[in-house]
ZAKOL-537295 format. One record per residue: x, y, z of N, C-alpha, C in turn; residue in three letters. Coordinates in pm, whole numbers, padded with zeros to 5 digits, always signed. Example, Ala and Ser with C-alpha at 12.3 -4.5 7.8 and 13.67 -1.06 7.14 Angstrom:
<rs>
+01319-00569+00780+01230-00450+00780+01320-00330+00780ALA/+01285-00225+00708+01367-00106+00714+01290+00003+00787SER/
</rs>
This chain:
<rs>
-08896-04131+18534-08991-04182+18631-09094-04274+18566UNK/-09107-04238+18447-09237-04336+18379-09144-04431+18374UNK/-09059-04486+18341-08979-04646+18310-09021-04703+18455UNK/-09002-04647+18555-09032-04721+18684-09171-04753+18742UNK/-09261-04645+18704-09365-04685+18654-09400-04788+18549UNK/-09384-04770+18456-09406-04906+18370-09361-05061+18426UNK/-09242-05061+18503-09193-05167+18513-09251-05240+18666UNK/-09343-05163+18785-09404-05152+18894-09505-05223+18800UNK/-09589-05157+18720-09662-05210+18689-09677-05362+18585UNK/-09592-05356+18533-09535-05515+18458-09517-05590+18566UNK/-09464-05601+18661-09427-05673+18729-09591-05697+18850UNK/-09693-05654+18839-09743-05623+18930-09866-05749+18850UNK/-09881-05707+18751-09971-05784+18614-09918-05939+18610UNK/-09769-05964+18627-09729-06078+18613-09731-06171+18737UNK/-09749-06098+18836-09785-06149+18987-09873-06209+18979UNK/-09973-06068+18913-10149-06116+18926-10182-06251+18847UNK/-10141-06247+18714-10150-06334+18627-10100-06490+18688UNK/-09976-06490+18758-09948-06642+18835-10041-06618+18927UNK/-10090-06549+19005-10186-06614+19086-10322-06657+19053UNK/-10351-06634+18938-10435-06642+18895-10450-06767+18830UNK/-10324-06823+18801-10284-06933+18742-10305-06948+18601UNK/-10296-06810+18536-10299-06763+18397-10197-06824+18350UNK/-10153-06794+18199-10037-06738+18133-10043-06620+18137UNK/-09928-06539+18102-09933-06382+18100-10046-06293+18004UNK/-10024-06412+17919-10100-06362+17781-10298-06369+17804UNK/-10294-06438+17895-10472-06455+17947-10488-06553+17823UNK/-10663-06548+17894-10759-06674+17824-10737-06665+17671UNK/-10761-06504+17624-10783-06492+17475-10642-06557+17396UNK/-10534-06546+17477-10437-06642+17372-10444-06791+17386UNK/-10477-06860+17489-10531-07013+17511-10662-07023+17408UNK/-10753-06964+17353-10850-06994+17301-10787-06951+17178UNK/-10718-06863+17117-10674-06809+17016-10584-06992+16943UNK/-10562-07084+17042-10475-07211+17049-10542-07311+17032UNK/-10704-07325+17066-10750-07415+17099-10898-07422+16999UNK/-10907-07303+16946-11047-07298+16861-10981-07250+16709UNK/-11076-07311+16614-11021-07241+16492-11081-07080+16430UNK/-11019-07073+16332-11015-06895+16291-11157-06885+16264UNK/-11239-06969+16212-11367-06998+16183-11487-06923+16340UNK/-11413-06999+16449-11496-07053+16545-11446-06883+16664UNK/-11351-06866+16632-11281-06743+16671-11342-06625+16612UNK/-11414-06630+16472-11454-06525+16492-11593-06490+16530UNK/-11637-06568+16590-11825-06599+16671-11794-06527+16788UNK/-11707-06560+16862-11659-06545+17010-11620-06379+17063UNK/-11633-06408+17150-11510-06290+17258-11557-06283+17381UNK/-11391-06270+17443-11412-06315+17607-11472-06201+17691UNK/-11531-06240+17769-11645-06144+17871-11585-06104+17973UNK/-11534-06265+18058-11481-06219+18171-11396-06351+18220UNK/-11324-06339+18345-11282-06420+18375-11265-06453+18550UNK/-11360-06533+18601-11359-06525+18775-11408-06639+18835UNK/-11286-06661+18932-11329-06782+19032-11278-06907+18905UNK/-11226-06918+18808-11202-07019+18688-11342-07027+18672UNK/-11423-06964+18632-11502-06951+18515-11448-06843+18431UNK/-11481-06876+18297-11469-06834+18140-11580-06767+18108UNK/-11646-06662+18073-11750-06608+18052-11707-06554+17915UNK/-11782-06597+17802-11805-06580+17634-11886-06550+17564UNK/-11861-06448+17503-12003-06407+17437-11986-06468+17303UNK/-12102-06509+17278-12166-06556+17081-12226-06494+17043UNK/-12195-06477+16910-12272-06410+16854-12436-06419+16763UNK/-12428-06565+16809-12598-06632+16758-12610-06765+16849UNK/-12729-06791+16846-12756-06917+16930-12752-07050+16874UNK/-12713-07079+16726-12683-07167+16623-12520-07224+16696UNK/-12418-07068+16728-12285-07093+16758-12286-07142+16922UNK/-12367-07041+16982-12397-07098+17137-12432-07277+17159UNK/-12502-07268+17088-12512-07439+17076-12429-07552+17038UNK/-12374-07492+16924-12235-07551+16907-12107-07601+16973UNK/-12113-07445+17039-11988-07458+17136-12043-07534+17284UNK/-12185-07496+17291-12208-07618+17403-12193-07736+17410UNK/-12228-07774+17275-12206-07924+17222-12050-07998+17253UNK/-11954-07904+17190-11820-07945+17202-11788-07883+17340UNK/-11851-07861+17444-11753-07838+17567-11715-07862+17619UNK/-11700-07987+17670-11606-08091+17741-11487-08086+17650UNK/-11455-08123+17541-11382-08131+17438-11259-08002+17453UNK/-11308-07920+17412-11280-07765+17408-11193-07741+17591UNK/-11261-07814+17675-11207-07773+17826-11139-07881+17857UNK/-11119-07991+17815-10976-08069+17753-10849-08003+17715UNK/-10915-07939+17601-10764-07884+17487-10745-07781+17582UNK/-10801-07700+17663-10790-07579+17725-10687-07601+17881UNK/-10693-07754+17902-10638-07775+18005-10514-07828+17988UNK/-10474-07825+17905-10366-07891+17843-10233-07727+17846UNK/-10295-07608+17830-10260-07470+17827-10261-07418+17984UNK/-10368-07464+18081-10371-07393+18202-10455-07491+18298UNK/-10448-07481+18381-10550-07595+18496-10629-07473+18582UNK/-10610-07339+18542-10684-07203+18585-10832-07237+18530UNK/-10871-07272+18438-11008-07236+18366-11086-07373+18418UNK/-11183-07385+18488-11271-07470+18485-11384-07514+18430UNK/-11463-07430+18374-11556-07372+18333-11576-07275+18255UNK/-11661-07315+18154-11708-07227+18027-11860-07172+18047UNK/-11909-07032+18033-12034-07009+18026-11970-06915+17871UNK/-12129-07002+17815-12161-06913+17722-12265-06809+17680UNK/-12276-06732+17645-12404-06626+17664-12383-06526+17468UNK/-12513-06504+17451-12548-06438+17308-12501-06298+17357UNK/-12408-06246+17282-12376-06115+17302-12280-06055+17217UNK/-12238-05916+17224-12194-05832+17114-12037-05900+17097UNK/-12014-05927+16993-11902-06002+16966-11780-05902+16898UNK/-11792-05803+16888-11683-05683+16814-11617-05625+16921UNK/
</rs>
């Protein structure tokens, strides 16, 4: 009974995910594509709604940064998905 379970639910995730106009893999593997290992490890994703991106930084040196390059960054990001419109960034626990 759990295999049918598991597979209800795989299939249920992969629904959600096209409607969402994800990849299966979500935002964190599009950014895992699009930012370097450097810049990856400042980050982590908050949330994701309505195609906004919600990101936490871990200092306001990196918050600024990544503001700087955000057009840029939501370029390379669209090139992976036409789901994400929008980036907010916000100072927060990054682990």
């Amino acid at each position: 009974m759990e295999r049918i379970q598991d597979t209800v639910l795989n299939v249920i995730q992969g629904l959600e995910a096209k409607r969402q106009g994800l990849p299966n893999d979500g935002p964190e593997t599009i950014l895992k594509k699009v930012l370097t290992k450097k810049e990856l490890g400042h980050i982590k994703v908050n949330y994701f709604k309505k195609g906004t991106l919600g990101v936490n930084v871990d200092s306001s040196a990196w918050s600024y940064q990544f503001n700087l390059h955000k057009e840029g960054l939501l370029s390379r990001i669209k090139t992976y998905t036409s789901a994400i419109k929008d980036i907010k960034f916000r100072i927060g626990d990054v682990k």
